[in-house]
C-alpha positions, -999 to 999 in steps of 0.1 A, spaced: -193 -605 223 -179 -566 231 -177 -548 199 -142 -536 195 -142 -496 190 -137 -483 153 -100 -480 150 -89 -439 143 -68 -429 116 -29 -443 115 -7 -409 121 28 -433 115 21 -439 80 29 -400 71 59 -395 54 58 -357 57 46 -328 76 20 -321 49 7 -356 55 9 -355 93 -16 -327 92 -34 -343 68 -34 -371 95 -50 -350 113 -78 -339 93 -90 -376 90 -89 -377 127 -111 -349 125 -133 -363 102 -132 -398 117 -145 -384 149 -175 -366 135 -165 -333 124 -163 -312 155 -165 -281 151 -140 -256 157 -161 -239 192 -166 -275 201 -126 -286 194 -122 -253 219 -142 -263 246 -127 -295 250 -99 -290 242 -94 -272 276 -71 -243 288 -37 -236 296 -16 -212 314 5 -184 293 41 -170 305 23 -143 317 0 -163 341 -33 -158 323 -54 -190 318 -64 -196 277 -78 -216 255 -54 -245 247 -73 -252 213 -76 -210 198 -101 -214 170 -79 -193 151 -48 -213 155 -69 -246 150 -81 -234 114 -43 -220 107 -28 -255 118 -55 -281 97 -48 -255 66 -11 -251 67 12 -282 55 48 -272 53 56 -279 89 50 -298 118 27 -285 144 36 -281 180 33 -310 204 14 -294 225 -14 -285 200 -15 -322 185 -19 -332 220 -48 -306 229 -65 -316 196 -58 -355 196 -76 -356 231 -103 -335 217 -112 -356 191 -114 -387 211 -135 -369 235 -159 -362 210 -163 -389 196 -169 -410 227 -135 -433 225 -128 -447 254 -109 -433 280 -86 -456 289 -72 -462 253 -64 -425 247 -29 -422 265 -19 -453 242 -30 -434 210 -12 -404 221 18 -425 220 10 -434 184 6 -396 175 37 -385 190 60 -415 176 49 -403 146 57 -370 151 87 -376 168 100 -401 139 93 -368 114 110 -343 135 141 -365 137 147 -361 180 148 -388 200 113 -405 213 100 -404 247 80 -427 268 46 -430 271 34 -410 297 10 -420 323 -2 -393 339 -22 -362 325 4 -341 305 10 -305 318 -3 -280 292 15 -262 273 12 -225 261 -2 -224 222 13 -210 197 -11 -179 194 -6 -173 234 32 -174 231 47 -174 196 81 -193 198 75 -211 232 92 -245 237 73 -273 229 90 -296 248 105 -274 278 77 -287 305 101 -293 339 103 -325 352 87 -345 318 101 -382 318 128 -382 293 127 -342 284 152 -325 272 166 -291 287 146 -259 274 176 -244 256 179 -281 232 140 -277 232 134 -245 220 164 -255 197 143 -281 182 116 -258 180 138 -233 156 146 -260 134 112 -272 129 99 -236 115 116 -217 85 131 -189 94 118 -152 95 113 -140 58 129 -103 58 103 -96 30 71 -101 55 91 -83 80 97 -55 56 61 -50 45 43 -55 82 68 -27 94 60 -3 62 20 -11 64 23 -4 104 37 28 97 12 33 66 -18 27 84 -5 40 122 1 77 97 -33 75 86 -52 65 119 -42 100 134 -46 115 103 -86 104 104 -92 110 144 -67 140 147 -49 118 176 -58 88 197 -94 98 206 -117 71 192 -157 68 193 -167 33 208 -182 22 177 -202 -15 175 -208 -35 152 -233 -69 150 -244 -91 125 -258 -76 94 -298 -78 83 -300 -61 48 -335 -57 57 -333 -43 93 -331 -9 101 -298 2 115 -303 5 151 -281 6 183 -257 -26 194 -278 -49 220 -270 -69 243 -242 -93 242 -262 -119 244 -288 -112 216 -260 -103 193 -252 -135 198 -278 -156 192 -286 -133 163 -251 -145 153 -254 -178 158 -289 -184 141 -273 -165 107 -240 -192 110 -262 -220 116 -282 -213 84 -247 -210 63 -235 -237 75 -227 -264 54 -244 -301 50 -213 -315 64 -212 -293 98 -250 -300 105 -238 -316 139 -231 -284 152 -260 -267 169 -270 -233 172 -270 -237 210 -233 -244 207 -229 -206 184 -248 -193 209 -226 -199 236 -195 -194 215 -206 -158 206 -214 -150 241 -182 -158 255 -167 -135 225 -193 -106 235 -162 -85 236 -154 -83 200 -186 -65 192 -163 -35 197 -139 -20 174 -113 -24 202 -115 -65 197 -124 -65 156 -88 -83 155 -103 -111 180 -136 -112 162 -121 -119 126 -92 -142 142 -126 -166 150 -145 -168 118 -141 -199 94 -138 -193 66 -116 -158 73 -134 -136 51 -157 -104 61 -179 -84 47 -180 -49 65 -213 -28 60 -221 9 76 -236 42 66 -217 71 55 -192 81 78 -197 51 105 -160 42 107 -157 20 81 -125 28 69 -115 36 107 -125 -2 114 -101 -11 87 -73 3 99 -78 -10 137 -82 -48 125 -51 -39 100 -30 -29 134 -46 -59 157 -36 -85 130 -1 -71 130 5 -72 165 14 -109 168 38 -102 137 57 -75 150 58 -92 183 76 -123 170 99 -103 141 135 -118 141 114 -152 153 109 -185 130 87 -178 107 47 -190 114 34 -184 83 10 -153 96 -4 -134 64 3 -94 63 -29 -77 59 -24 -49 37 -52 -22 32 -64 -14 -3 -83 14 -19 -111 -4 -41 -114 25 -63 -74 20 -78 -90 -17 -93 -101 -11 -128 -125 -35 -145 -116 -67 -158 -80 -68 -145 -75 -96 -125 -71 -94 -87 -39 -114 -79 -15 -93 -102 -35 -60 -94 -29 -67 -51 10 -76 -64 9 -44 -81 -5 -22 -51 29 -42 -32 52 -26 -56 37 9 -58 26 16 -18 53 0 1 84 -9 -25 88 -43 -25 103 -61 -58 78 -70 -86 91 -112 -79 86 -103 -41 51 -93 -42 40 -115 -67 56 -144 -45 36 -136 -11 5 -129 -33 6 -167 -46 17 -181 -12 -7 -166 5 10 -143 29 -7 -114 23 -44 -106 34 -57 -82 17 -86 -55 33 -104 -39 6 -115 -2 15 -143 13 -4 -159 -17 -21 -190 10 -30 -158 41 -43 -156 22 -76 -191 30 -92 -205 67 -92 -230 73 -70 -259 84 -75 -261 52 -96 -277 49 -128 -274 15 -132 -261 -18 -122 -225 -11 -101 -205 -27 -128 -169 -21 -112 -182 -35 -79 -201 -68 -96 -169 -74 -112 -145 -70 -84 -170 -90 -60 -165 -115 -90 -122 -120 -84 -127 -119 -47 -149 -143 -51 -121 -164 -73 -96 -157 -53 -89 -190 -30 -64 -204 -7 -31 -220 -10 -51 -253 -17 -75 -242 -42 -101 -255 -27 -115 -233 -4 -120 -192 -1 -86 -171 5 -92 -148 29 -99 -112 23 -120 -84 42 -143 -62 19 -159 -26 32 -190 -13 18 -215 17 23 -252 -1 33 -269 18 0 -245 4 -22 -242 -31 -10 -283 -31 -12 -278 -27 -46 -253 -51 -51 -275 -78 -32 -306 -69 -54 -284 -76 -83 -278 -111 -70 -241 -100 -62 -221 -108 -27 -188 -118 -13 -194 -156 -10 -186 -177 20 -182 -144 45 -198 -133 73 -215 -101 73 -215 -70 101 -231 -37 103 -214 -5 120 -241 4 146 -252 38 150 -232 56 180 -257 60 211 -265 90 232 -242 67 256 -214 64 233 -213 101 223 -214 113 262 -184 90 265 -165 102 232 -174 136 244 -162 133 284 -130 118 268 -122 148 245 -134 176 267 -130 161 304 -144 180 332 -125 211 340 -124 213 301 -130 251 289 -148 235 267 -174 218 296 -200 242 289 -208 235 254 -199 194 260 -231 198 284 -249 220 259 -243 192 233 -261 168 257 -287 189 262 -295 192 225 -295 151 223 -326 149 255 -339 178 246 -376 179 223 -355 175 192 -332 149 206 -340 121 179 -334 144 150 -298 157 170 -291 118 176 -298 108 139 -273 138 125 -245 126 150 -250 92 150 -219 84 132 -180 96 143 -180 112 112 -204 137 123 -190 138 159 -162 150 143 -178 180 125 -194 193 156 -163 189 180 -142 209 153 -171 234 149 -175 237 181 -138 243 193 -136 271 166 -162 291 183 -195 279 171 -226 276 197 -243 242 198 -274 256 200 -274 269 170 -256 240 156 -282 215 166 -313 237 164 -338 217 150 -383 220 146 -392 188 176 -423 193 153 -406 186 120 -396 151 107 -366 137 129 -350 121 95 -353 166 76 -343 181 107 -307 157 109 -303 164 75 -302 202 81 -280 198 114 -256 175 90 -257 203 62 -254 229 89 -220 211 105 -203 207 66 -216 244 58 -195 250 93 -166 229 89 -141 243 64 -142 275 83 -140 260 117 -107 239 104 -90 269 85 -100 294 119 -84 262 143 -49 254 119 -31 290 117 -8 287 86 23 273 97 48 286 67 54 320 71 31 345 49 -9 357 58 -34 329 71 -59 311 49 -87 323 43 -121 304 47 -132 317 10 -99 309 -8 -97 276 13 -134 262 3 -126 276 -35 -92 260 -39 -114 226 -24 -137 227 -45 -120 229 -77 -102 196 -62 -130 181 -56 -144 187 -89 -115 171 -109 -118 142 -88 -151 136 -105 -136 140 -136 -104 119 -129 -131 91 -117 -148 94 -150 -112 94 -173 -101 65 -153 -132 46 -158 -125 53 -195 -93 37 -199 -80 3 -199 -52 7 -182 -54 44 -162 -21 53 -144 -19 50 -110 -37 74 -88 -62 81 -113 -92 78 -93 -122 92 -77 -108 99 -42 -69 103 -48 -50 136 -53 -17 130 -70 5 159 -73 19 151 -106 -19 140 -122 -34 177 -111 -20 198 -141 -56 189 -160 -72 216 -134 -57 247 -156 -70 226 -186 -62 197 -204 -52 214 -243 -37 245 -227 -15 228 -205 -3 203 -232 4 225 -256 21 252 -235 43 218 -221 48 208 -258 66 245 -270 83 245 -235 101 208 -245 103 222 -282 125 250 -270 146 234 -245 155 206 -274 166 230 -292 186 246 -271 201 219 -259 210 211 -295 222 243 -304 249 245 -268 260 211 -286 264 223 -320 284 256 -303 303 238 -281 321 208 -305 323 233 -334 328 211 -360 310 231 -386 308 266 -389 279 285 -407 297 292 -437 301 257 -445 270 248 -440 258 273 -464 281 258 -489 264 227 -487 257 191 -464 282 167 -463 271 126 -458 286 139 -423 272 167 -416 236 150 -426 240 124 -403 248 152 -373 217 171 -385 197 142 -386 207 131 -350 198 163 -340 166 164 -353 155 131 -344 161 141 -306 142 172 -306 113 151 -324 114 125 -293 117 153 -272 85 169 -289 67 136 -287 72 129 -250 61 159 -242 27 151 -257 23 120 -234 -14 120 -221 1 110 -182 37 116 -176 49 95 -149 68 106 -116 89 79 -111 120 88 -87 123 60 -64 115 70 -27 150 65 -5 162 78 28 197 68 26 221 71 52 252 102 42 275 70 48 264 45 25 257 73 -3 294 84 -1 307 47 -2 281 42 -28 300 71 -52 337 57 -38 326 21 -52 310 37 -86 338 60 -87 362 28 -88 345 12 -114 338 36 -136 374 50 -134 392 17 -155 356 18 -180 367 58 -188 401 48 -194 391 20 -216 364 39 -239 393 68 -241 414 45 -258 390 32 -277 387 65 -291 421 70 -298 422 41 -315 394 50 -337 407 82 -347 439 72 -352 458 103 -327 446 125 -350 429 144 -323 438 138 -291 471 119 -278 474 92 -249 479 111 -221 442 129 -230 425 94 -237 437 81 -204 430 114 -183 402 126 -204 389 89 -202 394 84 -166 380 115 -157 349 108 -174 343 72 -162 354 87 -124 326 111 -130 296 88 -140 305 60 -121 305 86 -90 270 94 -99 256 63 -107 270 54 -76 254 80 -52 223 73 -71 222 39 -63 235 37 -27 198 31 -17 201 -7 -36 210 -26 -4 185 -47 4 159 -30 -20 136 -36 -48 152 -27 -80 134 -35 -117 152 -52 -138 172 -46 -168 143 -57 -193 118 -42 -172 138 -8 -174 138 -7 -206 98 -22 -213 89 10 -192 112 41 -211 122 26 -242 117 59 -261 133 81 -235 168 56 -234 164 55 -276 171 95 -271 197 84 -243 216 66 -269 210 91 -298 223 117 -276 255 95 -270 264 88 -311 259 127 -312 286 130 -285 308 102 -302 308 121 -333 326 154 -333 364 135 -325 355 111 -355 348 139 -378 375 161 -368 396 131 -375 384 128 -409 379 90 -394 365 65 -427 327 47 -430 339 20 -407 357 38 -375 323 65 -380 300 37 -376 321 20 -352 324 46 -328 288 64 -336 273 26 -328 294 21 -298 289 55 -280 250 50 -288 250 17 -270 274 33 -241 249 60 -239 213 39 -237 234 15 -209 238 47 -190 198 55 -194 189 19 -182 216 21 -152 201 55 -140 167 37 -144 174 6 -124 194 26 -97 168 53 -95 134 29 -101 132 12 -65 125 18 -30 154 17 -5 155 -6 23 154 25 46 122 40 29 96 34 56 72 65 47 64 79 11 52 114 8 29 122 -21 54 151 -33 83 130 -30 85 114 -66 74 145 -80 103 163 -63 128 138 -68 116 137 -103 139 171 -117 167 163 -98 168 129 -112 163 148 -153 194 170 -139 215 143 -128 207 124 -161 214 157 -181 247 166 -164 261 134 -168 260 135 -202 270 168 -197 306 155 -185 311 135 -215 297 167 -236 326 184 -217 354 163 -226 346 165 -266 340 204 -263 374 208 -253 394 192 -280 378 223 -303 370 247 -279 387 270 -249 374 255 -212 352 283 -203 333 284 -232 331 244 -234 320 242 -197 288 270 -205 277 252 -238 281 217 -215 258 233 -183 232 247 -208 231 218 -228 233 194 -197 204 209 -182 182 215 -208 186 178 -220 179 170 -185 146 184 -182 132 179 -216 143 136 -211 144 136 -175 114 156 -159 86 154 -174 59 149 -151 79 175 -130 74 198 -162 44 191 -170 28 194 -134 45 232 -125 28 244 -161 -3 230 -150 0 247 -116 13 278 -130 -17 281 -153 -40 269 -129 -29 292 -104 -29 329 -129 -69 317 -134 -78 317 -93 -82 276 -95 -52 270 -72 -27 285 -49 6 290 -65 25 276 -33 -5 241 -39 21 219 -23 21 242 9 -19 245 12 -21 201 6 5 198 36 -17 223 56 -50 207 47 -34 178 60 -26 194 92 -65 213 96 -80 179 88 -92 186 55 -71 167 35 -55 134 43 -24 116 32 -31 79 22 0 59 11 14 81 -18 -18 104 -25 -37 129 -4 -71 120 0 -104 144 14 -105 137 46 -141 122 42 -159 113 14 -191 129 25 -170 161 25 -155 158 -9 -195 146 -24 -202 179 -6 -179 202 -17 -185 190 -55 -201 214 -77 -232 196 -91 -225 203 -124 -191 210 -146 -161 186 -153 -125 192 -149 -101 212 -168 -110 210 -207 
């Protein structure tokens, strides 16, 4: 009797797309466990739109297809895979077109078009959905019973969701992010061939091999990790798999490299200065490719990734809402937006600096690092059951430590940045200084050093593109390689690349300030100031990585490696710069209090000397409760800059002030009546409450307006987060608005109800106001692709004015039912702006004192934000999302004094 073959898996019984691919799984399963290389290989190829021949089962879009459940996958992939299986598993031939039929009725019956016909012959492949995003599934000419490709393609569409304008949004801001800081690291589009292979914690670092031994080095470290389940796999099989991907041993194919791995998480492991963070952002920029390509597309479910500085985690906070947070701050999206693609999934992150968090050298356990490694390490999929993906970069000292701790990313693969070769660095060098070059000579003096006696020790110092770097600058500013590279061939290789390396950061600020002439007009840099005014930057980085380590929560920006314009005023010192900021707020309170007191003239000082009314107490205690806010604001220990970061278009601002204009024109009228009830026409008549009133509204709602033309389309805090963020700076908001309600009540002689009425109702008014401003000025605009460091800080004042003069308006209207225009309008500008700068900047405040001081004691340039833009430009400095950054952190260790803190 013939044994009948075991029957596979029933795909007709799904009810849904999550159990059709669930369907599949069992098949998978059923059949043996295939791995994905094997699935590849027999799955076959196919031919793209463009004519090239590929793999018609992509490892990567195998994994992303068995994982994802809230659609149907392609035809042509359920095809590929289905065959596959049965392949694998031995099933007989001549049954598989009849179980084909079963998988695509059952398909077919979930997508809701009509069914086909079995087909007979060998199918025509199709293009996968990683060659050709979007492509047809069932377009293939000539097909028994196929539709045309316009209804095909239709049914495509409405099997995927379509595009989500928030994914769109972020991959277009974090292309622009990381394309900015690319140039920014290799001064233009000149990049070192750097390799990478699998990582031995216990092997020396040495040059890449061949493809082939890279390979089975590979293969032999997978087929150790791999679990019980997957034993069926063979090395052999890796082997040959790795081979065939020889080309992603490059930085140029780290996108194809990390598409392949399974489970998608990587561990990235180098020396100082190897490219780490360089490797980082070209995987960032491969990964988007396919994103950008299909923007305006149905969606397929492709996660952003989204580069992360380590050193802004602080310990014990957990990962998920931390990356959410990073969203919001770097690249504006809404709190419920970030927080929605964390939990689905859609973002990856690619954490920079794993070894940044802990100082080095250590002198202990890396405790920030442990606990980090310890959320990644949490963090999972969308099913829970398996590890979410995620990319981790780490200097080689650091993650020793962390592996002689018992610590490491779980379930990744590990690489190692290779050393550059005397190979590599000719062909870096040829590239930057071509033949015919002026620079030739010392190109070919450079590659004399590296053969010459001392050639190990000259390899070993510019091993790295780091160090390439330092010489190529040094040496386009003048310097002779020779001397450069000069090292004992008698002397130890590893003390005579340490000297060269000393030699080129001893060379390097003055090579960069001779090569970058000053670009604002006034005298050139000089190499002295330049390396003081560096160092003094570098050393309160060291003490802004030991306050932030300090605090629980430490505001953003205070870290090790970040320079934040408006957290730099501790560099003329901490006391002295709080305290000077403290009188400064003091005074302007005052002021402020006193133009108001002038301008309603209520009281005069001859009644005051014969004595306080219950009314004139309540004034005075108004009036002394603001200046006391105002006092204790000023002593914040971190003022933030907050001013939203918008580029909005002249057109939409001005029909952003029409609208608020229109709004606020009918609210004016109906709070001047109000009024005029309350003080029974004692004080002003109807025609003033309905001009006056109008006038006013027209005025703030013109403002608010402008203020919040940037809204469309962008992230904007709530109402109860405005106020969880400010709620003592809106309490002065509405304290300043019973003040303002006041003078009409008294000078009507209005009675205990009508005062408290009106005080109560113009306090409200006023703190709606402060939470409007907030909400309109607290987001990012749709438009906002880029944020400079300065911007917040700059925007910052004009947002305190803007908040002062408004209230100004309405300070206005009151002075001039007691008072002559001219003199009303003076006391409402002085006390407009002063109000505005003591309640509305701050940070802006806080930061030019700082400066100031910093700058009379020789720590700082006075024109700082002038020198950061040009140390940007001479590659000294860097701009990384909203903060400047050294441009290496090997510079920055080296320009730190070895002892001292930051400002005290």
């Amino acid at each position: 009797m013939i044994e009948e073959p075991p029957v596979p898996p029933d795909p007709t019984a799904a009810g849904s797309a999550a159990e059709f691919v669930r369907s599949l799984v069992l098949l998978r399963q059923w059949a043996g466990e295939p791995s994905l290389s094997r699935l590849r290989a027999l799955g076959g190829q196919t031919v793209a739109s463009d004519g090239a021949r590929v793999d018609a089962l992509p490892k990567s879009t195998t994994s992303y297809v068995l994982r994802q459940a809230d659609r149907l996958p392609r035809w042509d992939f359920v095809r590929a895979f289905v065959t596959a299986c049965l392949h694998y598993c031995d099933y007989p031939a001549e049954l598989i077109p009849g179980e084909l039929e079963r998988w695509r009725a059952a398909r077919t019956a979930l997508a809701g078009s009509p069914a086909r016909p079995p087909e007979t012959a060998t199918p025509t492949p199709a293009v996968p959905d990683a060659a050709v995003p979007g492509t047809p599934e069932d377009a293939t000419p000539g097909a028994p019973g196929a539709g045309s490709p316009a209804r095909a393609a239709e049914a495509e569409s409405a099997e995927r969701p379509g595009p989500d304008p928030v994914v769109e949004l972020l991959a277009r801001r974090v292309v622009l992010e990381e394309d900015r800081a690319r140039k920014g690291l290799l001064g233009g589009y000149h990049l070192a061939s750097v390799s990478f292979g699998p990582h031995d914690a216990t092997a020396p670092d040495t040059a890449a091999g061949t493809a082939a031994g890279r390979a089975a080095e590979t293969a032999a470290g997978r087929a150790a990790e791999t679990a019980a389940g997957r034993a069926a796999e063979t090395a052999a099989d890796l082997a040959a798999d790795l081979a065939a991907d020889s080309v992603a041993d490059d930085l140029r194919g780290i996108g194809r490299f990390f598409g392949g791995l399974e489970p998608r998480r990587l561990l990235v492991v180098g020396e100082s200065g190897a490219g780490k963070t360089v490797l980082a952002i070209e995987l960032v920029l491969q990964l988007l490719e396919p994103l950008l390509a299909a923007r305006g597309q149905p969606d397929h479910g492709l996660p952003v990734p989204v580069r992360l500085n380590a050193a802004r985690w602080t310990l014990g906070r957990p990962f998920e809402p931390w990356l959410a947070e990073q969203l919001t701050q770097d690249y504006g999206l809404a709190a419920k937006d970030a927080l929605r693609l964390v939990r689905d999934r859609r973002v990856l992150p690619v954490v920079d600096g794993l070894d940044e968090l802990d100082p080095e050298p250590s002198t202990g356990p890396p405790r920030r690092a442990i606990g980090l490694l310890a959320e990644l390490n949490r963090y999972s999929d969308l099913s829970g059951r398996r590890p979410g993906a995620v990319v981790v970069t780490c200097r080689a000292a650091r993650d020793a430590e962390l592996r002689e701790a018992g610590v490491a990313l779980d379930n990744a693969a590990r690489i190692r940045l290779h050393n550059l070769t005397t190979g590599q660095i000719d062909t870096y060098l040829h590239a930057r200084w071509p033949d015919g070059h002026p620079w030739q000579a010392q190109r070919d003096a450079i590659h004399a050093a590296l053969s010459g006696p001392a050639g190990e020790a000259v390899h070993a110092a510019l091993a790295t593109p780091w160090r390439l770097l330092l010489t190529v600058t040094a040496v386009e500013s003048g310097a002779d390689p020779a001397e450069l590279l000069d090292a004992d061939p008698a002397a130890d290789p590893g003390e005579g690349a340490r000297r060269i390396a000393r030699r080129l950061l001893e060379a390097y600020v003055p090579a960069a300030t001779d090569l970058t002439p000053r670009a604002a007009n006034g005298t050139p840099y000089q190499p002295g100031q330049v390396r003081s005014w560096l160092v003094h930057l570098a050393e309160h980085l060291r003490w802004q990585a030991a306050r932030g380590a300090e605090e629980d929560r430490p505001p953003p920006g205070l870290t090790g490696i970040d320079i934040v314009p408006h957290l730099l005023w501790p560099i003329g010192g901490r006391y002295r710069v709080r305290a000077l900021h403290c009188l400064c707020c003091v005074i302007l309170a005052i002021i402020a209090m006193l133009a108001f007191w002038t301008g309603s003239a209520v009281d005069g000082p001859a009644e005051l000397r014969a004595g306080l009314s219950p009314e004139q107490l309540l004034t005075l205690a108004i009036m002394v409760s603001w200046v006391v806010i105002a006092t204790g604001l000023s002593l914040s220990p971190w003022p933030a800059a907050a001013g939203g970061r918008v580029n909005v278009p002249r057109r939409r601002r001005v029909t952003g002030g029409l609208l608020g204009a229109l709004v606020g024109a009918p609210v004016g009228v109906l709070g001047g009546l109000t009024g005029l009830a309350l003080t029974g026409g004692k004080v002003f008549g109807p025609a003033f409450a309905v001009g006056a009133g109008g006038t006013g509204g027209l005025v703030l709602g013109a403002v608010i307006g402008l203020t919040a033309a940037g809204g469309r389309g962008a992230g904007r805090m709530s109402v109860a987060e405005a106020v969880r963020a400010e709620p003592v700076t809106l309490l002065g908001f509405g304290l300043c608005g019973a003040l303002t309600g006041l003078p009409p009540l008294r000078l009507a002689h209005a009675g205990p109800v009508p005062l408290v009425v009106g005080v109560a109702g113009a306090f409200v008014l006023a703190f709606a106001l402060g939470v409007v401003f907030k909400v309109a000025t607290g987001g990012w605009s749709k438009d906002a692709e880029l944020a400079h460091p300065r911007e917040a800080l700059h925007r910052n004042p004009v947002i305190g004015v803007a908040f002062g003069l408004t209230g100004g308006v309405a300070a206005f209207l009151v002075f001039v039912m007691n008072q002559d225009v001219v003199e009303s309008l003076v006391c409402a500008l002085i006390g407009g702006v002063t109000f505005g700068l003591a309640f509305g900047a701050i940070a802006w405040a806080r930061a030019m004192i700082g400066l100031a001081v910093a700058a009379m004691r020789g720590l700082l340039p006075l024109r700082l934000w002038t020198f950061l833009d040009w140390a940007c430009e001479a590659r000294l400095l860097r701009v990384s999302g909203a903060t400047y950054q050294f441009r290496h952190r090997e510079l920055q260790d080296f320009l730190t004094p070895r002892e001292g803190g930051g400002g005290t």
